[in-house]
N, C-alpha and C positions, 0 to 999 in steps of 0.2 A: 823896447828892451824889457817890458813886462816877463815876459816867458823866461828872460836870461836871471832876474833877480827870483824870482817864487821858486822856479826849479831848483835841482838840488847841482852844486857843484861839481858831483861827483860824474854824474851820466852825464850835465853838458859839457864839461869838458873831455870826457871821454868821447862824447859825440864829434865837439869839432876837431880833437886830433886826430879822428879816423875819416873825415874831411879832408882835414888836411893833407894829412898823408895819401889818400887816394888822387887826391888833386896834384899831390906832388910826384907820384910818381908816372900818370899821365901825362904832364910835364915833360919829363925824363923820355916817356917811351915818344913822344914827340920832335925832341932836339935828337933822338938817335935815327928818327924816319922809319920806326916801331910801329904806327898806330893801324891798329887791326881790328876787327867785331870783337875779338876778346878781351882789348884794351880797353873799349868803349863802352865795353855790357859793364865790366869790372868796375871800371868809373864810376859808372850811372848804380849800380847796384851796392859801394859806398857808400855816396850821396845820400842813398834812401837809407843805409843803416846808418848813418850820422844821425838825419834827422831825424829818424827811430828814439834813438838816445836821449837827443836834445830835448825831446818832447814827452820822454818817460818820466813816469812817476816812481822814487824812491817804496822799494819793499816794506822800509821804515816808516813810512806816512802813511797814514790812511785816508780814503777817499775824502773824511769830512775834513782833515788839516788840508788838504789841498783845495778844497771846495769843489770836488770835482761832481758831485753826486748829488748837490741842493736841488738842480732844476728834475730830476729822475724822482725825487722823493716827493716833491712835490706831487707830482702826477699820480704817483703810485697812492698818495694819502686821501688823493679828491676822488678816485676812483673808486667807487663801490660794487659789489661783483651783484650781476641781474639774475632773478632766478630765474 
């Protein structure tokens, strides 16, 4: 649950109510005998902009308050350019 407390409020729960509601209306096209490639690409293509969300980084942080960019800095500081 690391990922659910450092993220930002805002984008994971945007994330899982677009989860959710894609899951739930798949659901729905299922109890009607609906389910078709279009229902099921829609679904899966949700899914991936949920976790898109869940896993973004706020506009308002920047890469070092998120610690996203320590081990890049690193690399880039030990590297010397060869002539």
């Amino acid at each position: 649950m690391n990922w659910f407390t450092n993220g930002s409020w805002k984008t994971t729960s945007a994330g899982l109510l677009t989860i959710i509601g894609g899951l739930t209306k798949f659901v729905f096209a299922c109890k009607a005998g609906n389910v078709t490639e279009d229902s099921v690409m829609a679904t899966f293509v949700v899914i991936v902009a949920g976790l898109g969300l869940i896993f973004a980084r706020d506009n308002d942080k920047s890469s070092e308050q998120v610690q996203a960019s320590k081990s890049v800095n690193k690399t880039v500081e030990t590297e010397t350019p060869k002539p």
